[in-house]
C-alpha positions in Angstrom: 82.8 104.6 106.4 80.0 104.0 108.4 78.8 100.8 110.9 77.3 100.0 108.6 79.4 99.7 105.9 82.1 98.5 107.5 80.0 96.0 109.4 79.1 94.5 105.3 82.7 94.8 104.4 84.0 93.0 107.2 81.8 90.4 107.3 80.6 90.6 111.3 78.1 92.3 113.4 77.6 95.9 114.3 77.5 94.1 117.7 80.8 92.3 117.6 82.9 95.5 116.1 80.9 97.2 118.4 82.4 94.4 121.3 86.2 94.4 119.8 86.3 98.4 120.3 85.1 97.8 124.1 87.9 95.1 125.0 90.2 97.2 123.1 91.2 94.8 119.8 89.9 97.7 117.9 90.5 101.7 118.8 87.5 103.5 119.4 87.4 104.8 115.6 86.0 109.1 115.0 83.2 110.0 115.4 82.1 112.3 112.5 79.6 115.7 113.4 76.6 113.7 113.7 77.7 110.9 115.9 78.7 108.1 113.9 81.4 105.9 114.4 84.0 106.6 110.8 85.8 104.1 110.0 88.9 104.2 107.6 90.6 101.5 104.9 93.1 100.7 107.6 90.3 100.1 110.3 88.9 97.4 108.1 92.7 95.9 106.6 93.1 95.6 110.6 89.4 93.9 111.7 90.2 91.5 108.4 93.4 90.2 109.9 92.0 90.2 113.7 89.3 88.0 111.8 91.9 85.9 110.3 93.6 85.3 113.7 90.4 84.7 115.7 89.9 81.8 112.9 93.4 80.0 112.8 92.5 79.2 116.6 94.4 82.6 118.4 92.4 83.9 121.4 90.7 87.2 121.6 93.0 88.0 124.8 96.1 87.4 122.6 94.2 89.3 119.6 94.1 92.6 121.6 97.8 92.3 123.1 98.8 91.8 119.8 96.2 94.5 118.3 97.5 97.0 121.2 101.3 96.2 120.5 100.6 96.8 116.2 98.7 101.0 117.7 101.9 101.7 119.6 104.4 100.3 117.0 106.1 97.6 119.5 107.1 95.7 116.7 109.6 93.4 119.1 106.1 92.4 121.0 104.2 91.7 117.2 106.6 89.5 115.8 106.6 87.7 119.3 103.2 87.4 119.2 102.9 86.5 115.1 106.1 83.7 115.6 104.2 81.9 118.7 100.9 81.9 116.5 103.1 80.4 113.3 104.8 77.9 115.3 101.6 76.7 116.7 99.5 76.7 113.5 102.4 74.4 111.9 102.2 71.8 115.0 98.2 72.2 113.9 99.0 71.8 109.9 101.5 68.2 111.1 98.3 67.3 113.4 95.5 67.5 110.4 98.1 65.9 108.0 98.6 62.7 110.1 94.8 62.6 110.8 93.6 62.7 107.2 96.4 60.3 106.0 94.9 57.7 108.7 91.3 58.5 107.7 92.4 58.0 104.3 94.1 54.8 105.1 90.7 54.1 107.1 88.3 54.7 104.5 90.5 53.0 101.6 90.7 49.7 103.6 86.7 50.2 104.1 86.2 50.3 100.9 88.2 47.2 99.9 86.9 45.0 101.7 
């Protein structure tokens, strides 16, 4: 698929895939006879989950180490990568849960009185 295409699909910017191929979270994809960038199905399953990273708080510099470790199959290096990420969005999950339940004990008392 085209920019284009994938840019709809994926939800972001010609710019920003454009930006992810430069600092290397994506591979430079083929380019077909006329020029174009041609992107596949696994391109996009990959820039969804990069997407999915980048918004449960892991940094782009992690992104691409882990991006870069998934292209050259060093699984010992992903699941490092994936069980530092897990154990930091649980600490996150504990962290929203005590702030709602004292905004919710907040609010309720608010409202009571």
């Amino acid at each position: 698929m085209k920019i284009g295409q994938f840019s709809e699909k994926s939800g972001l910017t010609n710019y920003t895939i454009r930006y992810y191929e430069k600092i290397g979270v994506l591979h430079k994809p083929n380019i077909d006879d006329s020029g174009h960038r041609d992107y596949k199905q696994s391109d996009l399953e990959l820039i969804n989950w990069v997407t999915c990273l980048k918004n449960s708080g892991m940094l782009l510099q992690k992104i691409k180490e882990y991006s870069q470790s998934f292209r050259t199959k060093n699984e010992p290096k992903v699941v490092a990568i994936l069980e530092l990420h897990f154990l930091k969005l649980i600490a996150k999950k504990k962290d929203i849960e005590h702030y709602i339940e004292v905004t919710q004990e907040k609010f309720l008392n608010l409202k009571s009185s």
